[in-house]
Backbone as a printed PyTorch tensor [residue, N CA C, xyz], in Angstrom:
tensor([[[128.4840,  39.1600,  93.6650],
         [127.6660,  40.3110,  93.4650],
         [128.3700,  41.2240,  92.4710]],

        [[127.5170,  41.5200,  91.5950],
         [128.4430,  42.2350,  90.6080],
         [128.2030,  43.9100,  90.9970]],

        [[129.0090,  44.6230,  90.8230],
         [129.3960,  46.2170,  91.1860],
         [128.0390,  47.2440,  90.3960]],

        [[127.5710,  47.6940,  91.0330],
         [126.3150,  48.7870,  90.6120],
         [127.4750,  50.1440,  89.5720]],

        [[126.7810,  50.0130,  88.4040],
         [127.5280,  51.4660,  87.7380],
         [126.3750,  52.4600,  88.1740]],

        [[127.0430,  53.6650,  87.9810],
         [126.4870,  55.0880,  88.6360],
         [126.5330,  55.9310,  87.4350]],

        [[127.5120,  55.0850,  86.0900],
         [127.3770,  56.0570,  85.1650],
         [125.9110,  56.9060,  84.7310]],

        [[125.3610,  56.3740,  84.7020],
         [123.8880,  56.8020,  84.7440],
         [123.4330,  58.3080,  85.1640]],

        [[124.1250,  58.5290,  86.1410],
         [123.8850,  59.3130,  86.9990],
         [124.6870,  60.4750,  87.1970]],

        [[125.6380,  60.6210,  86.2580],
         [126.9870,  61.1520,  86.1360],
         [126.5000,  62.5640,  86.0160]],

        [[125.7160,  63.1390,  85.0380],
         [125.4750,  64.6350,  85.1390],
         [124.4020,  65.2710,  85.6840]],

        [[123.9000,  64.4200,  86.3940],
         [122.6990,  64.9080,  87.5330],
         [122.8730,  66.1000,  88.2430]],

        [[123.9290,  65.9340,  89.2710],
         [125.1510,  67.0170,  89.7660],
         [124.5320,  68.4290,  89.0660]],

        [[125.1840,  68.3220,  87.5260],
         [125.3280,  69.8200,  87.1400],
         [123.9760,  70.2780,  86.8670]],

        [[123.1410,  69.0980,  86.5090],
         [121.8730,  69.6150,  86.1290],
         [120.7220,  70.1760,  86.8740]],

        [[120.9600,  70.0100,  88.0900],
         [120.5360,  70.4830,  89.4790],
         [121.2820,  71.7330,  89.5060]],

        [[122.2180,  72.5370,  89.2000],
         [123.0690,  73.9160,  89.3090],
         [122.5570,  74.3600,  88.0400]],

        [[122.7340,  73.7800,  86.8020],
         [122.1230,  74.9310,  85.8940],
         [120.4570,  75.0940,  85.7860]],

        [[119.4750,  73.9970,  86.3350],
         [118.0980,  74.5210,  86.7770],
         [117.8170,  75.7150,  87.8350]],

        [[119.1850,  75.2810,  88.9710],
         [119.4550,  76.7630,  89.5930],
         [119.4410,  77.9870,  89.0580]],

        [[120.5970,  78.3710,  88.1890],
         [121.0040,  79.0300,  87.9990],
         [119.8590,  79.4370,  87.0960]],

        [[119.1780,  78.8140,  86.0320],
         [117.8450,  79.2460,  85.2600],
         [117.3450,  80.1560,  86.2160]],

        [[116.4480,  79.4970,  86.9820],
         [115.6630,  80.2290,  88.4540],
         [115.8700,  81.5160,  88.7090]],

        [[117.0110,  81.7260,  89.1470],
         [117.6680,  82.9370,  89.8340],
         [117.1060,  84.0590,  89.0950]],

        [[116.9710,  84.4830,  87.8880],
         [116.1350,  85.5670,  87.5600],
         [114.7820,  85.9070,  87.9700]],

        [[113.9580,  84.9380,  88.1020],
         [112.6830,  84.6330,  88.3310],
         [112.4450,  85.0200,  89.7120]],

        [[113.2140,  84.3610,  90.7850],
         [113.5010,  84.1210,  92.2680],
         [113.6470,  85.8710,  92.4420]],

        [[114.4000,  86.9250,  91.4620],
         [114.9810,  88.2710,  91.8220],
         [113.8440,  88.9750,  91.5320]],

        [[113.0200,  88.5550,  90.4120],
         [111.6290,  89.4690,  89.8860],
         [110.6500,  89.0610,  90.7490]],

        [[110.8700,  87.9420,  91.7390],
         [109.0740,  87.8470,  92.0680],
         [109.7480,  88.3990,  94.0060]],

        [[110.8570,  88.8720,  94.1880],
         [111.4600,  89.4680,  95.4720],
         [111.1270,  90.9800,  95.3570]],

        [[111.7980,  91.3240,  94.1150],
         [111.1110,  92.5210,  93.5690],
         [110.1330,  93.0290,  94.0400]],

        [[109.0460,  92.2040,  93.2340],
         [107.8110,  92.4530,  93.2130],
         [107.2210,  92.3690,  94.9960]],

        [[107.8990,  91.6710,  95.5800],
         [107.3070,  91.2280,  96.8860],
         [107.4060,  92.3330,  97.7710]],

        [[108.7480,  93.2800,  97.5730],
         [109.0800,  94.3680,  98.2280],
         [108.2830,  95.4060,  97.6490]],

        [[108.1900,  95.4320,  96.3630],
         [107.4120,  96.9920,  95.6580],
         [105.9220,  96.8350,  96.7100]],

        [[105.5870,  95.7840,  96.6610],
         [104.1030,  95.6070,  97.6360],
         [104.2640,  96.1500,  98.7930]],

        [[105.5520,  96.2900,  99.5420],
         [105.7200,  96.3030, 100.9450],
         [105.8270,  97.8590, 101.0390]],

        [[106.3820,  98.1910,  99.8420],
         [106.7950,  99.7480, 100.3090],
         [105.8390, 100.3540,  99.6460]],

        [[104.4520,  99.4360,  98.8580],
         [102.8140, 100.3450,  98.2490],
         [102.3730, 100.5480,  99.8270]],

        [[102.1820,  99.1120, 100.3730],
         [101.3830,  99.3880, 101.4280],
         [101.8710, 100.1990, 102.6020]],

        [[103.2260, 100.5920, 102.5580],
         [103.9400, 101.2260, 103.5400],
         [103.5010, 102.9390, 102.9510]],

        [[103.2590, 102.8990, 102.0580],
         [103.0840, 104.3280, 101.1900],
         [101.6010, 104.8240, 101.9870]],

        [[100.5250, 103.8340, 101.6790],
         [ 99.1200, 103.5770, 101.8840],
         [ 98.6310, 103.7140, 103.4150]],

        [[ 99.3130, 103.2080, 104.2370],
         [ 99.5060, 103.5250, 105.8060],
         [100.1970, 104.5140, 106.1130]],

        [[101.0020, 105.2340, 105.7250],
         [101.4310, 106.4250, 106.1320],
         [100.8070, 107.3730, 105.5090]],

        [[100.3850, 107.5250, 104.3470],
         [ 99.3580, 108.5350, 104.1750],
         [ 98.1760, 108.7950, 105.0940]],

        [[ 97.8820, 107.6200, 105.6230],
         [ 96.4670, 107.7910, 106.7540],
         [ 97.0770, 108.5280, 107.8260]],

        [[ 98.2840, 107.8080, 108.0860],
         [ 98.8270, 108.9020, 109.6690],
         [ 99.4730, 110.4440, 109.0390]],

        [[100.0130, 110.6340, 107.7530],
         [ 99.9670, 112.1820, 107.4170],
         [ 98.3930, 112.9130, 107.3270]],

        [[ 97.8850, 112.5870, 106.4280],
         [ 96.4470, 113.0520, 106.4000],
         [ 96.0950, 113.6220, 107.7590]],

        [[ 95.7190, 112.7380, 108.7990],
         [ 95.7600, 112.8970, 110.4380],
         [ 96.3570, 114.1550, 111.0230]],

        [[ 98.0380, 113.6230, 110.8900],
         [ 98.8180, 114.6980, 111.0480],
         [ 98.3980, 116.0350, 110.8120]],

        [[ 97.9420, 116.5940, 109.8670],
         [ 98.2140, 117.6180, 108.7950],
         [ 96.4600, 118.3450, 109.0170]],

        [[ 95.6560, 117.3510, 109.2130],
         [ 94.0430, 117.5020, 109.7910],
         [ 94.1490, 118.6900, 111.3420]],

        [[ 95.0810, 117.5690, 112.0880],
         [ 95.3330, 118.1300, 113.7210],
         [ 95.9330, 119.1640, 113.8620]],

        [[ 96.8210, 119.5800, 112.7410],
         [ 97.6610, 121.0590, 112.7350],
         [ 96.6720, 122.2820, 112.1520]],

        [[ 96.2600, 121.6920, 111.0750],
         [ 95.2230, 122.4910, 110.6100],
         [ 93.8470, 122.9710, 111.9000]],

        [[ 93.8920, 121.7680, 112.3440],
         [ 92.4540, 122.2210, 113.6560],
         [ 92.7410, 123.6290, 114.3580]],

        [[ 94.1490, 123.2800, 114.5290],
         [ 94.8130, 123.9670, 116.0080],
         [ 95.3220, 125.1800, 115.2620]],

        [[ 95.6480, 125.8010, 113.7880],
         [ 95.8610, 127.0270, 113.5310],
         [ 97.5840, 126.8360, 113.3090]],

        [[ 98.5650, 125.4580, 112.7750],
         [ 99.2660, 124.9820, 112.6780],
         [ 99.3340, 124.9500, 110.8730]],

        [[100.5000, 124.4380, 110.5400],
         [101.0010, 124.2210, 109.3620],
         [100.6550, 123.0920, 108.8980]],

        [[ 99.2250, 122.2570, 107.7940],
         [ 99.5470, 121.2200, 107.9300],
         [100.6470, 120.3780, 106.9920]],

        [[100.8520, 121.4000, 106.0820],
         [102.2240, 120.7200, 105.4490],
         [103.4920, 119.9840, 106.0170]],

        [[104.1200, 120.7270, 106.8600],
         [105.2630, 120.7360, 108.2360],
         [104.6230, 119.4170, 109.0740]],

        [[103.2650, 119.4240, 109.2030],
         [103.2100, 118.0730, 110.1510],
         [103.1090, 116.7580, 109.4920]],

        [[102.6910, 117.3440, 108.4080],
         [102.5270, 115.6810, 107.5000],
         [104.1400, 115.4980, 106.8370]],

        [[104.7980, 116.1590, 106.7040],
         [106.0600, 115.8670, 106.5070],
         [106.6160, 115.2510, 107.7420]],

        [[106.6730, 115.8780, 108.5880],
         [107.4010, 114.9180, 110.2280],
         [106.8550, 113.5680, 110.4910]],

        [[105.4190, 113.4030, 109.6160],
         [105.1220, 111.8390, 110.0810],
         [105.7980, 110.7540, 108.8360]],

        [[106.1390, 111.2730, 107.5820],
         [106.5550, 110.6450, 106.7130],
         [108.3010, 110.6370, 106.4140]],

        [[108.8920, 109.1920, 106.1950],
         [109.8930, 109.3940, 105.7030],
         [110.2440, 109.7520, 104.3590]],

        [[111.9460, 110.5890, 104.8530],
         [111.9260, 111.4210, 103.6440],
         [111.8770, 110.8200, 102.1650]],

        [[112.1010, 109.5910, 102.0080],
         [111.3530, 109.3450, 100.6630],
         [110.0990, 109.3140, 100.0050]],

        [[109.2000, 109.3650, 101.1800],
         [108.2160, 109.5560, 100.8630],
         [107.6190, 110.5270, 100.8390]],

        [[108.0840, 111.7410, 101.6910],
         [108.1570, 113.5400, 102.1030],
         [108.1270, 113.9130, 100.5450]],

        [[108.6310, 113.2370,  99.5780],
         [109.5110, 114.3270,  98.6430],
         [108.1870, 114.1690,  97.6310]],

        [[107.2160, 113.2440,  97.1210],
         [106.2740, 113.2860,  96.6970],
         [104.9800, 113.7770,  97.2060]],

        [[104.7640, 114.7730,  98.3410],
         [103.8690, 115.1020,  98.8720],
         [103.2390, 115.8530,  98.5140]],

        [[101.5320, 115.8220,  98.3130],
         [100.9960, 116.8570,  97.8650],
         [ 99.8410, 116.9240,  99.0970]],

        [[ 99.2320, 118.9460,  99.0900],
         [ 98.4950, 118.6570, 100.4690],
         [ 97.5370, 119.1270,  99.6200]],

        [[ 96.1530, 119.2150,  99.5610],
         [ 95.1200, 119.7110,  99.5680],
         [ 94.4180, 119.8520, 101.0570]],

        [[ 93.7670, 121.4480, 100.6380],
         [ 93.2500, 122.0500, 102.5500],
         [ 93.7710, 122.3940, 102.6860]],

        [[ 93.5430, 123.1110, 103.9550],
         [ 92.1130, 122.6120, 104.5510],
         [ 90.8650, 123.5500, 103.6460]],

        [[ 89.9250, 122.9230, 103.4260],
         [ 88.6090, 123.4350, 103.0890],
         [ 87.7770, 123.6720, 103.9840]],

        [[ 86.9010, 124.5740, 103.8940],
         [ 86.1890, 125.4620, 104.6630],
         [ 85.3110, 124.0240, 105.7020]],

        [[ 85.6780, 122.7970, 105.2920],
         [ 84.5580, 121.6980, 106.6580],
         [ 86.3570, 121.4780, 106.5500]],

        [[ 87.0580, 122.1510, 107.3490],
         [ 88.4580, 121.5750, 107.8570],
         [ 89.2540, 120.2870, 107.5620]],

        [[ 88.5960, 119.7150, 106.2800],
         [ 89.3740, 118.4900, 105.6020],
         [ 90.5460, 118.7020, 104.9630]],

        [[ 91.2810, 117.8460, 105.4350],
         [ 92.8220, 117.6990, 104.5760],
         [ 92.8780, 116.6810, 103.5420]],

        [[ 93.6610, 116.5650, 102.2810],
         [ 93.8620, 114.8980, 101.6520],
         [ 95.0350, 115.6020, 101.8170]],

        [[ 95.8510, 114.9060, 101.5970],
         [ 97.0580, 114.2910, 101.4000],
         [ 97.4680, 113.2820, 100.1190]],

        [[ 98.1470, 113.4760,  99.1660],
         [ 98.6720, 113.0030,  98.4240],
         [100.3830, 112.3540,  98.3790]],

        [[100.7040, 110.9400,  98.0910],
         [101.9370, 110.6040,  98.3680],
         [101.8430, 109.7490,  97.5910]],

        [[103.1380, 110.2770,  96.7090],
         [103.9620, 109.1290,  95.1390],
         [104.5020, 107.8410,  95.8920]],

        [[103.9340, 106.8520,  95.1820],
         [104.7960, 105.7730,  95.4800],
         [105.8710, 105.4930,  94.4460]],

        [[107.0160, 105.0420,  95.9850],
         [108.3240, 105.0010,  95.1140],
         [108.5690, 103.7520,  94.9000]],

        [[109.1570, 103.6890,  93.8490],
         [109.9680, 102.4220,  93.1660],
         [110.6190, 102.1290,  93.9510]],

        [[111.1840, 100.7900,  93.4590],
         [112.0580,  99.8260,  94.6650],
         [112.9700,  99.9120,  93.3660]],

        [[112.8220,  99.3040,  92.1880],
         [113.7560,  99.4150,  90.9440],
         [113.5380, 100.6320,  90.2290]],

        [[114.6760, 101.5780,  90.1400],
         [114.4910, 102.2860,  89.1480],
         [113.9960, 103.8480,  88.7400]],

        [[113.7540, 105.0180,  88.4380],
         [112.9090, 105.7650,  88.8620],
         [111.8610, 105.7830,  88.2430]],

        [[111.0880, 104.6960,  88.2470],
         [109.5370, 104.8280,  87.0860],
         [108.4750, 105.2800,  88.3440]],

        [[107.4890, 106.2300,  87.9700],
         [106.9390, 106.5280,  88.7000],
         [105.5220, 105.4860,  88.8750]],

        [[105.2350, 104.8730,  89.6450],
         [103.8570, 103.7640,  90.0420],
         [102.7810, 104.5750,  90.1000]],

        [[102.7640, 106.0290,  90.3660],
         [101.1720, 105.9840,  90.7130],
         [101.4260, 106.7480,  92.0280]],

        [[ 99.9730, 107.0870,  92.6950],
         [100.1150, 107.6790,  93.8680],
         [ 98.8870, 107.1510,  95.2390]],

        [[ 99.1120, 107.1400,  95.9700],
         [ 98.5060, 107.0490,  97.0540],
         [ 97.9120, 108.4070,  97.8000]],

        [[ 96.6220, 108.2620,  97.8540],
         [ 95.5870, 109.3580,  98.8070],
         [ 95.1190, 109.0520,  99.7310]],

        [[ 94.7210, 110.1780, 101.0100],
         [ 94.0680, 109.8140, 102.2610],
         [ 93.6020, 111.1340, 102.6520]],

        [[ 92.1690, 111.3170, 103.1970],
         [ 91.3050, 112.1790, 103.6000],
         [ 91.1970, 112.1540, 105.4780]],

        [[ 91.5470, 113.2150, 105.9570],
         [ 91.2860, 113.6890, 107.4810],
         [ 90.5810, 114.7170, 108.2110]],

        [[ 89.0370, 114.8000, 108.6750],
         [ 88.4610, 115.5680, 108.7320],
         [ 88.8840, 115.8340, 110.7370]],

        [[ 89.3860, 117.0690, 110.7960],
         [ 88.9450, 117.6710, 112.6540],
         [ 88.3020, 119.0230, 112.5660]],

        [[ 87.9040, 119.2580, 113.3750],
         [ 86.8660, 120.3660, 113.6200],
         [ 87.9510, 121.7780, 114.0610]],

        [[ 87.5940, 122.5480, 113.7940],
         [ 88.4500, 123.6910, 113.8960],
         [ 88.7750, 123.7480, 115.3070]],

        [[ 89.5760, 123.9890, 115.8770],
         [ 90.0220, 124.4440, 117.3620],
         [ 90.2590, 125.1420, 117.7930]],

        [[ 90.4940, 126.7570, 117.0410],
         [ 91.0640, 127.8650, 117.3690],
         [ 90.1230, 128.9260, 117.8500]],

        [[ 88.8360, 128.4420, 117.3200],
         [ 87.5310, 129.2680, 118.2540],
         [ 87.4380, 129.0800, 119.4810]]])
């Protein structure tokens, strides 16, 4: 039986590590991207529970600035804008979404909360 050569096969090895190593940029931008989504929609759901917040303080003769800040973390506190209450007791709420890379600003996230006055 004569002996199988493997020369053949000799730089396979590295060529499997530098297709790796290609990757790895790609693999970091689309993680990126996977998290910027996580912390839009984390932006997008907490605006509904500030809005809320800030609606229920307003009902009751409360601050609704102060309450929609206590439901949001402070990175997200620091882009807050309130509109309201208007005379039908609606609040929006406005909140910057933050970057995951960088300080470029994305854009912003809104949410509307109507309660009925309570202090009568």
């Amino acid at each position: 039986m004569a002996p199988v050569s493997i020369s053949g096969r000799r730089g396979e090895g590295g060529q499997a590590t530098v297709e790796l190593v290609a990757l790895l940029p790609l693999i970091a931008v689309l993680a990126a991207l996977l998290w910027q989504a996580v912390v839009a929609g984390q932006a997008v759901w907490l605006a509904g529970s500030a809005a809320r917040a800030a609606a229920r303080a307003s009902a009751v003769g409360g601050d609704p600035r102060v309450a929609a800040e206590q439901v949001l973390p402070a990175r997200l506190a620091h882009g807050l804008r309130i509109s309201g209450p208007s005379g039908a007791g609606g609040v929006r709420v406005v909140i910057a979404i933050p970057s995951v890379i960088g300080a470029v600003r994305l854009g912003s996230v809104s949410a509307r909360a109507h309660l009925q006055d309570q202090t009568r």
